[in-house]
C-alpha positions in Angstrom: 43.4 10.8 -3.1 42.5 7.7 -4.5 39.1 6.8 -6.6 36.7 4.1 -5.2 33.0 3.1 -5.3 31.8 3.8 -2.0 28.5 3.2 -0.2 25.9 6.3 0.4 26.4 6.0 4.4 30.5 5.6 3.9 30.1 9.2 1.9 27.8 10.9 4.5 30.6 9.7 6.9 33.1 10.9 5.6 31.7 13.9 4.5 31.1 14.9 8.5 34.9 14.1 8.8 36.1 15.9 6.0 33.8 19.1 7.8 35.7 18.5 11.2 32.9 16.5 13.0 34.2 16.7 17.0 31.7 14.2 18.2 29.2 11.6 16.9 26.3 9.3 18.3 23.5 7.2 17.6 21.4 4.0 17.8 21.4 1.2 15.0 18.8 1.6 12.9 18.4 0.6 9.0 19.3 2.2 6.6 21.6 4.6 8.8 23.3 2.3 10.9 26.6 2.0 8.6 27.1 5.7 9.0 29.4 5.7 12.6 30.6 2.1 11.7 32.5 3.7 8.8 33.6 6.8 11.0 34.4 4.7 14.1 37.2 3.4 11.4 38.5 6.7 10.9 38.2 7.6 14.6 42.2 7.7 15.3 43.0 9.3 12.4 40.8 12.2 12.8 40.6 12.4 16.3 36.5 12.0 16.5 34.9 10.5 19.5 32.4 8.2 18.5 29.4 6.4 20.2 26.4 3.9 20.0 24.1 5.5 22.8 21.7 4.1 24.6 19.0 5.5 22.3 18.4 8.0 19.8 17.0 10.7 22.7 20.1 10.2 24.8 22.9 10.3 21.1 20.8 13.8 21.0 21.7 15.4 24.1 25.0 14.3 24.6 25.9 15.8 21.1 23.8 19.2 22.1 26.3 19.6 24.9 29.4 19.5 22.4 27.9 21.6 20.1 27.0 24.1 22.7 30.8 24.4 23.6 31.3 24.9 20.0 32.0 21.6 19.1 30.9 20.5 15.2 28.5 16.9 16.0 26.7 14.3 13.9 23.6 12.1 14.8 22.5 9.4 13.4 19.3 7.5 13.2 16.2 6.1 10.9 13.1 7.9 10.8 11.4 6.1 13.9 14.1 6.6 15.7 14.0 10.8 15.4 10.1 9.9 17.2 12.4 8.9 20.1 14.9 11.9 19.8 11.8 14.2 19.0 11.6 16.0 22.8 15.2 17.2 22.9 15.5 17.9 19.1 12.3 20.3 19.2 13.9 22.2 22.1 17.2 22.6 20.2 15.2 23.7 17.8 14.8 27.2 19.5 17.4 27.0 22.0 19.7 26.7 18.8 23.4 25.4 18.4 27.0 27.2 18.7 28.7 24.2 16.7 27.8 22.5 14.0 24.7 20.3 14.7 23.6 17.4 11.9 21.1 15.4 12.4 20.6 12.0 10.2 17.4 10.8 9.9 17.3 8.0 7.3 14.1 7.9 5.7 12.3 4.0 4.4 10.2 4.3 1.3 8.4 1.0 0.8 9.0 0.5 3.7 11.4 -1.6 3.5 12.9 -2.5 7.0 11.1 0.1 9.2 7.4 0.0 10.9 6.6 3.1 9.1 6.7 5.5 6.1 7.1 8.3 8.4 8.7 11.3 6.1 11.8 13.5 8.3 10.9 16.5 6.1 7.4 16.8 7.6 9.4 16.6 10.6 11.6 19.5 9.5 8.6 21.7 8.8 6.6 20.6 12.3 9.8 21.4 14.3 11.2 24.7 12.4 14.6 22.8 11.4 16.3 23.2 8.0 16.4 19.5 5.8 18.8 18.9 3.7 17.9 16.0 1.1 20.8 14.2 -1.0 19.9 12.8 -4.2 23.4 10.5 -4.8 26.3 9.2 -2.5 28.3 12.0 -3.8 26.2 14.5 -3.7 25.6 13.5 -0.1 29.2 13.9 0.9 29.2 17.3 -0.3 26.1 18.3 0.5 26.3 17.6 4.8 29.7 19.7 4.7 27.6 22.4 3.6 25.3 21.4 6.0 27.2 21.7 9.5 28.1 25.9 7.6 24.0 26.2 7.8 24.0 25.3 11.3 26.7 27.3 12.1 25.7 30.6 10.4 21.9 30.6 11.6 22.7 28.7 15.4 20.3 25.8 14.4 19.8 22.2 13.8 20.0 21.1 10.6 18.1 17.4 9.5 20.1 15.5 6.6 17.4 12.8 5.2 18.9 10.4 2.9 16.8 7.6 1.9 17.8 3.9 1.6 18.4 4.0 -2.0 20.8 6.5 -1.9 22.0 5.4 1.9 23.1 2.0 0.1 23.9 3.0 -3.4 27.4 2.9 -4.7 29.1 5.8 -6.5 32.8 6.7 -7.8 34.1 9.0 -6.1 37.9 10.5 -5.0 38.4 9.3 -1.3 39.3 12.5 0.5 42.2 13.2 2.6 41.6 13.4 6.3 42.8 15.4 8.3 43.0 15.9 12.6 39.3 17.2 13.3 39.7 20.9 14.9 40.2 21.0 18.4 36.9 20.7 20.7 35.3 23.7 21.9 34.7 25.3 25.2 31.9 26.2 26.4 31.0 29.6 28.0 28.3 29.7 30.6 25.4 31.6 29.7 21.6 31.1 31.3 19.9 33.6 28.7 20.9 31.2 26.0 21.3 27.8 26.9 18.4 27.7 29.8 14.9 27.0 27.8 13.2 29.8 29.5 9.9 30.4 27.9 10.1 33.8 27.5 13.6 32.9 25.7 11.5 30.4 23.7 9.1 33.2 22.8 11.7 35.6 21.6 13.4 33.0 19.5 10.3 32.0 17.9 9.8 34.8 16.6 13.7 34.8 15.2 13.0 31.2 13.7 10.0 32.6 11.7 11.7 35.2 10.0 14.9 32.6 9.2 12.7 30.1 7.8 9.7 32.8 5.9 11.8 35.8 5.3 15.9 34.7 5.2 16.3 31.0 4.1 13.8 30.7 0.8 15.3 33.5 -0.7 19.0 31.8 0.2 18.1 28.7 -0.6 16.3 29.4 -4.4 20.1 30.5 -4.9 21.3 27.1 -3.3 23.4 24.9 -5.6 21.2 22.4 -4.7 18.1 23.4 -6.2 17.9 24.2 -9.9 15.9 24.1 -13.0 17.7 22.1 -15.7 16.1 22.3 -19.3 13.7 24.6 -21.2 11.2 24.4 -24.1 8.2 22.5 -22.8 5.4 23.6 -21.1 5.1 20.1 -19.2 7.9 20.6 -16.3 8.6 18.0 -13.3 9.5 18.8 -10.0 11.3 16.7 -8.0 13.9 15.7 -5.2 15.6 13.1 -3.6 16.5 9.6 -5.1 13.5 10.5 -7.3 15.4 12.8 -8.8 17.6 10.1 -10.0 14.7 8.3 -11.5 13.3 11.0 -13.4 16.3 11.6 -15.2 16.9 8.3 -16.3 13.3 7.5 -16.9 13.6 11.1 -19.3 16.1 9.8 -21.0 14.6 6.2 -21.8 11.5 8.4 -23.2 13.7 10.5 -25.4 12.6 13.8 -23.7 15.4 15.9 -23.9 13.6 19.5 -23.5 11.3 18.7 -20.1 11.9 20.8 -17.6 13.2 19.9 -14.5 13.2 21.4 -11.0 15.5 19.9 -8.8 14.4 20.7 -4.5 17.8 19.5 -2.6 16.2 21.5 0.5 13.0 20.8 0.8 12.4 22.8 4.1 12.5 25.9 4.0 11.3 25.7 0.6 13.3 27.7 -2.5 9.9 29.6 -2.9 11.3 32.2 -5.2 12.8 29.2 -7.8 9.4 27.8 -7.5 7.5 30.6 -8.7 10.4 30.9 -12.0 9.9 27.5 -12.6 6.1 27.4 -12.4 6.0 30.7 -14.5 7.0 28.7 -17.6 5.2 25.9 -17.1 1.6 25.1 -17.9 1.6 21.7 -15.9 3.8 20.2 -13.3 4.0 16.7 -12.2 5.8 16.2 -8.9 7.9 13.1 -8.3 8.6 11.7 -4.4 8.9 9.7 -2.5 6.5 9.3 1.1 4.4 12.3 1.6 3.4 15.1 -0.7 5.9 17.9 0.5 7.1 19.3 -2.4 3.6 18.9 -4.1 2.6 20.8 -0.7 4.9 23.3 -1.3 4.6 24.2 -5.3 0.2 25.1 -4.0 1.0 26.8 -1.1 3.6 28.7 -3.7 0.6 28.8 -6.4 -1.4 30.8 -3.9 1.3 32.8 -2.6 2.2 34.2 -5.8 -1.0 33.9 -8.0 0.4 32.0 -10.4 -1.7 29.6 -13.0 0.1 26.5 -13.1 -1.5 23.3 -12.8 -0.1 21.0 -10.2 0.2 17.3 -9.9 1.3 13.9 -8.4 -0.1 12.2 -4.9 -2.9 14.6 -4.4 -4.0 13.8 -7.6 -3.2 10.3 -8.0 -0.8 10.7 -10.8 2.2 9.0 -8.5 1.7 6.4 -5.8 0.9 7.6 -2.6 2.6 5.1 -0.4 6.0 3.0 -1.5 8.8 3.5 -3.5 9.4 4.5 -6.6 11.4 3.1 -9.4 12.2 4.0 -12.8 9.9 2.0 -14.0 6.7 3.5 -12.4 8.1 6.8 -12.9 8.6 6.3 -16.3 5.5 4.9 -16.7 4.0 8.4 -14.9 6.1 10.8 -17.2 4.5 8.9 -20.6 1.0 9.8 -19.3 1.7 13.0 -17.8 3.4 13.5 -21.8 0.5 11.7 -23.4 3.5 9.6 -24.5 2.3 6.2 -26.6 5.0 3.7 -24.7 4.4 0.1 -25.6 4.0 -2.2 -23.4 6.1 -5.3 -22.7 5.8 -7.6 -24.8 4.5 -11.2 -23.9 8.1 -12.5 -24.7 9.8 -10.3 -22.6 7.8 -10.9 -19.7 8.1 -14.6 -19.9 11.9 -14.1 -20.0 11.7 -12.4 -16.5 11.1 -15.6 -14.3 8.5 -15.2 -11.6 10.4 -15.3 -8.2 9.2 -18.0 -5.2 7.4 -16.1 -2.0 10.3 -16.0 0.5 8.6 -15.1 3.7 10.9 -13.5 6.6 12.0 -16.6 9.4 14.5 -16.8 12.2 17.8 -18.3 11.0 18.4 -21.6 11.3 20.0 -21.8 15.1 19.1 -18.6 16.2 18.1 -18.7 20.0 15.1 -16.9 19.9 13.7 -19.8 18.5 14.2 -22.0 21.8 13.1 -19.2 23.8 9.7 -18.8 22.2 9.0 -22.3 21.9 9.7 -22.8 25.7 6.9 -20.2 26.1 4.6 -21.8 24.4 5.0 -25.2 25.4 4.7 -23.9 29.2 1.5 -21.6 28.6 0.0 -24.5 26.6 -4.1 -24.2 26.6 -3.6 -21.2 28.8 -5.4 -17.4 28.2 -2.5 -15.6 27.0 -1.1 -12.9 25.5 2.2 -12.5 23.9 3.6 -8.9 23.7 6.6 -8.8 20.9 8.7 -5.8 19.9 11.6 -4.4 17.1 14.2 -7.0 16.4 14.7 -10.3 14.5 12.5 -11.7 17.4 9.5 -9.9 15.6 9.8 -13.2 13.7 7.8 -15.0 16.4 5.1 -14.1 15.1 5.3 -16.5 11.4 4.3 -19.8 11.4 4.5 -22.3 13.3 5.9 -20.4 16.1 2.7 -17.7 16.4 4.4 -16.2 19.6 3.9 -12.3 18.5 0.3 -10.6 19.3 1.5 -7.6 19.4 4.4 -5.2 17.6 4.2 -1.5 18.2 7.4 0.6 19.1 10.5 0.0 20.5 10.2 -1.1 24.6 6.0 -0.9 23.9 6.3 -4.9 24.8 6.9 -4.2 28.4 3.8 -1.6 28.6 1.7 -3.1 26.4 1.6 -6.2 28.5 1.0 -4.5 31.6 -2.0 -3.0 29.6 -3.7 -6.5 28.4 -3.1 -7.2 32.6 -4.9 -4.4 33.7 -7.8 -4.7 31.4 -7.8 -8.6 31.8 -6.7 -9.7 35.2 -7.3 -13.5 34.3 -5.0 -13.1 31.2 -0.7 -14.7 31.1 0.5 -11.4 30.0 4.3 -12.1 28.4 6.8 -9.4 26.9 9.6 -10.2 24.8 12.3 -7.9 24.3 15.8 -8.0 23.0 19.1 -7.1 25.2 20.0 -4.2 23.5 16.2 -2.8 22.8 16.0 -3.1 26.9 18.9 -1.3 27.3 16.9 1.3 24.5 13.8 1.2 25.9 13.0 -1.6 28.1 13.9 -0.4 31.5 11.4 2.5 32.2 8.7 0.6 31.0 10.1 -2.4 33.8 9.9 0.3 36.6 6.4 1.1 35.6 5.2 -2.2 35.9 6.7 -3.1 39.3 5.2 0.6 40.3 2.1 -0.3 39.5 1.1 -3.3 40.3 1.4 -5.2 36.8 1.5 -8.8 36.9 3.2 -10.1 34.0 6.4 -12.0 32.9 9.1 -10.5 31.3 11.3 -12.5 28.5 14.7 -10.9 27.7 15.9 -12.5 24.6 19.7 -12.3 25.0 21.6 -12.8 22.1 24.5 -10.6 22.9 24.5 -8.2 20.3 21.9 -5.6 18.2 21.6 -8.4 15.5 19.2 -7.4 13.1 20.9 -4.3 12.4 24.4 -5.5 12.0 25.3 -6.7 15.3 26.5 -3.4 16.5 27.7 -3.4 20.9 25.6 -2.3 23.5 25.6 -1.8 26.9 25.7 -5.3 27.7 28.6 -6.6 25.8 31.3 -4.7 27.2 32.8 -3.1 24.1 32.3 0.6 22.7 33.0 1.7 19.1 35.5 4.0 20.4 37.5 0.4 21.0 37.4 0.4 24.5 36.7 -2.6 26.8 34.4 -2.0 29.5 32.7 -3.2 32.2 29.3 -5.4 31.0 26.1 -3.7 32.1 24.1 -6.7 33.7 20.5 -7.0 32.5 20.1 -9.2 35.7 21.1 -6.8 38.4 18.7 -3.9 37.1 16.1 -5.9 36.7 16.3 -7.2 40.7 17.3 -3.5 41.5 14.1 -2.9 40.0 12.4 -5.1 42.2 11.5 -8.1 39.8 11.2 -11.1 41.4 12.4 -13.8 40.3 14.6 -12.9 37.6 15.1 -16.7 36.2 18.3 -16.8 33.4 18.4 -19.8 31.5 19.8 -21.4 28.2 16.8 -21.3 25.5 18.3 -24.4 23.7 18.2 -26.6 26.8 14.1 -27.0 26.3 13.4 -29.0 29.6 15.4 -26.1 32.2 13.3 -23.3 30.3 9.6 -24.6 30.3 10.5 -25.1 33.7 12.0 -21.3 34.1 8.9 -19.8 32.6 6.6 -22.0 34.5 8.2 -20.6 38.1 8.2 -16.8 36.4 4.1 -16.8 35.8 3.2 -18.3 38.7 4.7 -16.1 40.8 3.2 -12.9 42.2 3.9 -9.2 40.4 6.2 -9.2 38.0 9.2 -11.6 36.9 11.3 -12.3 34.5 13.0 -14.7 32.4 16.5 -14.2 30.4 17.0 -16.1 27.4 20.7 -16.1 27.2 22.4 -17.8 24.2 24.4 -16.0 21.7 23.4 -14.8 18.0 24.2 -17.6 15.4 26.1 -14.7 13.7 28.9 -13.5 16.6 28.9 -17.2 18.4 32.0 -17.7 17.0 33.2 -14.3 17.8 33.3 -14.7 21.1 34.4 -18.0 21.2 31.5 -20.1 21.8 32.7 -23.5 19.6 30.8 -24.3 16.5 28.5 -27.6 17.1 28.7 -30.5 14.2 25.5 -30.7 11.7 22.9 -32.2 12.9 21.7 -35.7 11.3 18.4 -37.9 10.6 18.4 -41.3 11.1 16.2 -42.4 8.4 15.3 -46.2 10.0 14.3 -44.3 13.3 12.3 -41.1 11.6 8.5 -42.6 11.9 7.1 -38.9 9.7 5.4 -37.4 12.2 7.0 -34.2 11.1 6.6 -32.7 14.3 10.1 -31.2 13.9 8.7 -29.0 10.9 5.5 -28.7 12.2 6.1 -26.7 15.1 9.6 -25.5 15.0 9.9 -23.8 11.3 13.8 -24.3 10.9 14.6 -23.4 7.3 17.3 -26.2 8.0 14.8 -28.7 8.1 13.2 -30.3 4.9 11.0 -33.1 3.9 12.2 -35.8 1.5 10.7 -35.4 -1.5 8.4 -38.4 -2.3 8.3 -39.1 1.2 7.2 -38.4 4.3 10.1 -38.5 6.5 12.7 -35.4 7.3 16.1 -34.2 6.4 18.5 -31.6 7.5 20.6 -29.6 5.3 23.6 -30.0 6.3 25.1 -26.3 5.0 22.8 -24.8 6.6 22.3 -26.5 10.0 24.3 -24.9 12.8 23.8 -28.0 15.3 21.7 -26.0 18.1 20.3 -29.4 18.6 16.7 -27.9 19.0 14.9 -30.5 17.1 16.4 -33.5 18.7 14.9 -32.3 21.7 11.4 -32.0 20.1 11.9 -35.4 18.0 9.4 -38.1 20.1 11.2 -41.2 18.4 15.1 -40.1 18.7 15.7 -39.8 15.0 17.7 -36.7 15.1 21.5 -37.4 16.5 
């Protein structure tokens, strides 16, 4: 064994393989996506089959049949993703497991990459599945072994939700020794158990209920994971979670020694009977998370249960933030009031030694396709009624200025829908969807069918960049490479979309301006619904697969007349103006040589 600083996913990873995971599947999605990249390294030594599935529904069900023969499984996704996954995960929920079933769910405080602050332990409660919620990298890797022995014991589901703080942290810890993961199960037919019969439903209810009011409090106020650290005061705090982190640093910048502490590692079913011996000593308790109020929730609901007198607060209260993360810094800052602590303020030195940092708003790299594909768009719908339909990806950056090609972000594969929606209810309307490869692999195709069903006429745009870029350019369907190593045979975008009945299905080179306002002219004008596939690689992998590397592009000063139209309607970060003057430069370092603005320069200045 050997000592290391690791990463938070690389910890939950190999804390599944150290429990003898059998099977694991998912769908990118920040801040969990470096979980199966780290197992898929381990795959041969341990023996684990690995997967990125289509979707976070489909990495569901395929590892529900493995653990139904026994077999120990991992899934992994963010916390919009378990929306998708929801339909199969709430029937598991009372069908229940044979193997070990864990579920990853990486929560977003801030948010911070996600389209929501949606909070998996609500999720846990709504659905009647046990949460498990790591407060360190290390504590994670120990804590989701434990977890697959929950699922086993009580047949269920169990949801892990780490958070991106502790999903990307770094912590010291001996790398384990891995070992061949047991050998897969077998499954045994049997229709009274794994056939969702209603009355089976009804019966199993009623099992669930007493597990998660009678069986698991009572287990889990004896859990390891949930303690009371510290006596002496009657101020406690209550808290879970990377927040747990926080308080105890922020404690120890005060001074406080003597505060008591509850620590909730599982925060559904909730410890009820440590709750009520914490809350017996204190007078006052502040409650520290992150997202919703669960634990705040909980500690009332307790209050009431068990007529107890102590005060409660945090979010309901508006003693902690309601929405965003917390640091150490605001939580310090809530401890000292919740103390009556007199902490001084920063200085006016100190501040002015913290620099203020310049606004850098999100934009499409430099060279990125996308780019091309949405100003085709807009130079062939010019002084048109339109309405541009965007979805989750780095194409979401259509929508900043100058390019202003995104009215609309939703949900994963809503583009498609939503589009067909703005046709319905305006006939007279260009209605245009743009959607990445690997999101219409997600989520894109049903939404296709629907459209050609009924009626819809609108104009698909498949931005196809050959990867799942903005979460770490991870394979799909279309590249023709699994993370289990294997080469396979490319799924083409094309072909379902004509089996589909789209018509025309137009694939062009976004970068080659003149060929795609042509391309997008021919898909609109057409009847029902078409398409056009924007098909140039990601900046990022070009190189990867062997596309060759174009030379920087350059200004010719004597030719460059200042119109800045290059600027002005393209937003390249490579492109500059020249201080003092009016004319434009290209940063040469950053410049990938897509050749992009020479095609929008009107004097020929950019060779």
């Amino acid at each position: 064994m050997s000592e290391q600083m690791i990463m938070g996913n690389q910890a939950i990873a190999l804390g599944a393989l150290k429990a003898g995971v059998n099977l694991v599947a998912g769908y990118p999605g920040t801040p969990s996506s470096e979980i199966i990249e780290f197992i898929s390294k381990y795959r041969e030594q341990t023996g684990t089959y690995v997967e990125w599935s289509v979707n976070e529904k489909a990495a569901v069900e395929v590892a529900a049949a493995a653990s139904y023969a026994g077999s120990r499984t991992l899934v992994t996704m963010k916390q919009v993703g378990l929306n998708v996954a929801s339909d199969p995960v709430m029937c598991l929920s009372y069908v229940g497991v044979k193997g070990g079933m864990v579920i990853v769910s990486a929560d977003d405080p801030g948010p911070i990459s996600s389209q929501t602050e949606q909070d998996t332990r609500k999720f846990g409660q709504f659905s009647k599945i046990p949460v498990f919620d790591p407060s360190t990298p290390k504590e994670a890797y120990e804590m989701i072994q434990e977890a697959f022995e929950l699922s086993e014991k009580y047949n269920t589901p169990v949801l892990f939700r780490p958070t991106t703080r502790v999903d990307h942290a770094y912590e010291s810890m001996e790398l384990p020794v891995l070992e061949k993961a047991p050998a897969n199960g077998e499954f045994k037919k049997d229709t009274m158990r794994w056939v969702i019969f209603p009355r089976t439903s009804y019966n199993n209810h009623k099992r669930i209920f007493n597990r998660n009011e009678n069986i698991l409090p009572a287990e889990f106020s004896k859990s390891r994971w949930n303690k009371i650290e510290n006596e002496g005061s009657s101020l406690g705090i209550a808290c879970g979670g990377i927040s747990y982190c926080y308080v105890k640093e922020a404690l120890s910048l005060l001074g406080q020694k003597n505060i008591p502490v509850m620590k909730i590692g599982t925060p559904y079913p909730f410890p009820i009977d440590l709750a009520e011996e914490f809350m017996s000593q204190c007078s006052h308790v502040l409650v520290v998370e992150e997202l919703d109020p669960v634990i705040e929730e909980e500690l009332l609901l307790t209050k009431a249960k068990r007529n107890l007198n102590c005060q409660i607060h945090g979010k309901l209260d508006g003693k902690i933030t309601e929405a965003g993360e917390n640091t150490v810094v605001s939580v310090k800052k809530s401890i000292a009031e919740f103390l009556s602590l007199d902490v001084a303020e920063e200085s006016a030195n100190e501040k002015s030694q913290s620099p203020e940092l310049p606004v850098r708003p999100p934009v499409l790299c430099a060279g990125c396709p996308h780019r091309g594909s949405f100003y085709a768009v807009k130079q062939a719908t010019k002084n048109m009624k339109t309405v541009f339909c965007g979805d989750i990806g780095c194409y979401t950056l259509g929508n900043a200025k100058p390019l202003d090609m995104c009215d609309t972000c939703l949900c994963m594969g809503a583009d498609i829908t939503m589009a067909q929606g703005f046709y319905h209810n305006e006939n007279d309307r260009l209605c245009f969807s743009f959607i990445g490869d690997s999101t219409f692999f997600a989520s894109g195709i049903t939404g296709v069918v629907n459209a050609v069903y009924n009626q819809a006429h609108i104009t698909v745009c498949i931005l196809d960049n050959s990867t799942t870029a903005m979460t770490g350019h991870q394979p799909h369907p279309g590249t023709g490479r699994t993370m289990m190593g294997e080469i396979v045979e490319k799924i083409s975008i094309h072909k379902i979309l004509e089996a589909a009945g789209v018509s025309p299905v137009i694939e062009v080179n976004p970068f080659d301006q003149k060929a795609a306002v042509e391309a997008v002219k021919k898909a609109y004008e057409s009847k029902g619904v078409s398409a056009v596939i924007f098909k140039s690689p990601c900046i990022a992998v070009a190189g990867k697969l062997g596309f060759p590397k174009p030379s920087a592009k350059t200004v010719d000063i004597k030719k460059c007349i200042g119109c800045q139209k290059c600027i002005r309607e393209l937003g390249c970060p490579a492109l500059s103006i020249i201080k003092g003057e009016k004319k434009v430069e290209i940063d040469a370092s950053t410049c990938t040589g897509c050749g992009l603005c020479a095609s929008v320069c009107p004097c020929g200045a950019i060779k």
